[in-house]
N, C-alpha and C positions, 0 to 999 in steps of 0.2 A: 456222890457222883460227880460233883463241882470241879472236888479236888484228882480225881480220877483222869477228870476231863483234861483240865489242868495241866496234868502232868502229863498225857496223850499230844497236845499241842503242842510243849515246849519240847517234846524229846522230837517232834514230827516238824519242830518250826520252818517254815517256807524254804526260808535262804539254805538249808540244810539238804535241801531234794536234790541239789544238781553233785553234791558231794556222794549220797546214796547213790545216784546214778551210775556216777566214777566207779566207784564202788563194785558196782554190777556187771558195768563195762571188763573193767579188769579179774574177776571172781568168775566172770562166766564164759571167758574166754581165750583161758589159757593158751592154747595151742597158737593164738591169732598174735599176742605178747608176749610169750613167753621166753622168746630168746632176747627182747628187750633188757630182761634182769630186775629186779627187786627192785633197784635204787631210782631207775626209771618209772618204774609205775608209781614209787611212793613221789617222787617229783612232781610228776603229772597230779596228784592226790592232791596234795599241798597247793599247788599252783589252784586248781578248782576251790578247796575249801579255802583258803584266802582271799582269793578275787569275788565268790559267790556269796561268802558266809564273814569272814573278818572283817573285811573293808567296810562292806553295806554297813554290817552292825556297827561299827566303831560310828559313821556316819551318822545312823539316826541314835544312840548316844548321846554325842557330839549338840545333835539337835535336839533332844529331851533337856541335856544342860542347858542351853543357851534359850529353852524355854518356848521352844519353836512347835512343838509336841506337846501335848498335855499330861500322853504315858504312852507306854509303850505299844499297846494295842491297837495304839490308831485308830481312834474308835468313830472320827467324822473321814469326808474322803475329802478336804482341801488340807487335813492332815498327813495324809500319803500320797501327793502333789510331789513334793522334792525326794521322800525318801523310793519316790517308784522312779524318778529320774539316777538320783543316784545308781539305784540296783539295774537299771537297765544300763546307765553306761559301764559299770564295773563288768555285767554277763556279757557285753561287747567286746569289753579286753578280754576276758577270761576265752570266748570267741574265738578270738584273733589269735592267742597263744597255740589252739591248736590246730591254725591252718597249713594246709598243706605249701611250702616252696616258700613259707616265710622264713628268712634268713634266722634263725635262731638256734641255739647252741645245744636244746632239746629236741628231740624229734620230734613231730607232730603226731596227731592220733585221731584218725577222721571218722569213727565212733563217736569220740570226747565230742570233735568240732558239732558234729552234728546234733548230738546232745545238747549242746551250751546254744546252737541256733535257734533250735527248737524252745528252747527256754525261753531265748528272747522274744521267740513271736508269741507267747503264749503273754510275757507279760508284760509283751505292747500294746495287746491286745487288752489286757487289764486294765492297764492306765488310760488306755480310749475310753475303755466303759467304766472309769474310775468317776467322768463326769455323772453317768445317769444312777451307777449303783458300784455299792463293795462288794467286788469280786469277792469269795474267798479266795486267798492263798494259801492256807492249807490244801484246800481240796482239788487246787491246780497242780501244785507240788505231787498229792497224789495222783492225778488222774495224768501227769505225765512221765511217772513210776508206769503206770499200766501201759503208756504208749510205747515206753522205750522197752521193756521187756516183752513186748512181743515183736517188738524188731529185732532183739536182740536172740529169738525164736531162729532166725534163718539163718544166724553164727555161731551159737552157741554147741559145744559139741554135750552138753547135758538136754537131758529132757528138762524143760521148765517150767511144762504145764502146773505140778503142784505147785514150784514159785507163784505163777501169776494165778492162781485158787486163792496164796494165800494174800498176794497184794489184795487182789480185790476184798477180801474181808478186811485187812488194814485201811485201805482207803475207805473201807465203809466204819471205820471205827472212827476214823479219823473226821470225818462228814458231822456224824453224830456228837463228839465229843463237841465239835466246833456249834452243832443248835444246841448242846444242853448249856454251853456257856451263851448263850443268845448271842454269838458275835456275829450270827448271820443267821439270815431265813432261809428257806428250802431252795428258793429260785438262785440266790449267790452263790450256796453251797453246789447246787446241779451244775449252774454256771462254773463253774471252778473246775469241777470234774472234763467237761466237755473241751475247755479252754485249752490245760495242760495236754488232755491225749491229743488234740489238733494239730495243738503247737509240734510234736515230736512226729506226728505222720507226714505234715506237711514238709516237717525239716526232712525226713531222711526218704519219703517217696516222690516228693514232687520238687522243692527246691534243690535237691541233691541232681538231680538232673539236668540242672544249668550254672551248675558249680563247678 
């Protein structure tokens, strides 16, 4: 089951959820991007998985060589001190890339932005309570999968209800695999779930409204 777990984590890794997001964004709403073209959606793709997922990792890499890290897992919380700093400024650019009336030579995409906000409150919110306890991050990554596909419920021209049946059983695989490897207790793990779906309601219902 270890090994199972294992591999449920690393294919589900954190910095990985705002790219599924993109993902979902653009898959489930064709009609809203569609005269954009291919080569823009894969740009916008690219821009999120680099700024979300490349940078951060090469970062704490960077920091496991230089022996700053003990391993990868981060397994105390004054060990994901710089790498929650890092990941939060890089989802700030990644942010900013898709705001609206910024001079830039790609369009913006205020789904994306709103997503990538959301992201950010969720794991500022993280790093505050990084002092008293280990958030999960898997199960924020998950539980803000659930928030943005049922926002994405009132654009999407498919039904998505069986999508979000089957998020929620993924995020609950994903919950489980994270206590059979002990990287967290049940209250981190809940904590994790409730963090990422906040982060993504508050971005697109309440802070969208003074943006």
């Amino acid at each position: 089951m270890k090994t199972l777990s294992r591999l449920v984590t690393g294919l589900f890794h954190p910095l990985l959820f705002p790219t599924f997001g993109t993902l979902l964004i653009l898959g489930l709403n064709p009609n809203m991007f569609g005269y954009f073209g291919e080569k823009l959606h894969f740009a916008w793709l690219i821009i999120v998985f680099a700024l979300t997922f490349v940078f951060p990792l090469v970062w704490i890499l960077m920091m496991k060589g230089l022996g700053m890290i003990d391993n990868l897992r981060m397994e105390t919380s004054r060990e994901r001190i710089v790498p929650f700093v890092a990941a939060i400024t890089f989802y700030l650019w990644a942010t900013w890339m898709f705001k609206a009336n910024v001079h830039m030579k790609i369009p913006s995409n205020q789904l994306i932005f709103y997503m990538m906000l959301g992201a950010c409150v969720s794991i500022s919110v993280a790093f505050f309570l990084n002092i008293f306890t280990r958030v999960s991050l898997h199960t924020l990554g998950a539980g803000s999968i659930l928030g943005l596909i049922l926002v994405l419920i009132r654009f999407s021209t498919y039904d998505l209800r069986l999508l979000f049946v089957g998020a929620i059983v993924l995020a609950g695989i994903i919950g489980t695999a994270t206590l059979i490897l002990k990287d967290h207790d049940e209250s981190e793990v809940i904590a994790g779930y409730f963090i990422g779906f906040s982060g993504q309601f508050l971005a697109f219902s309440v802070i969208s409204r003074f943006l």
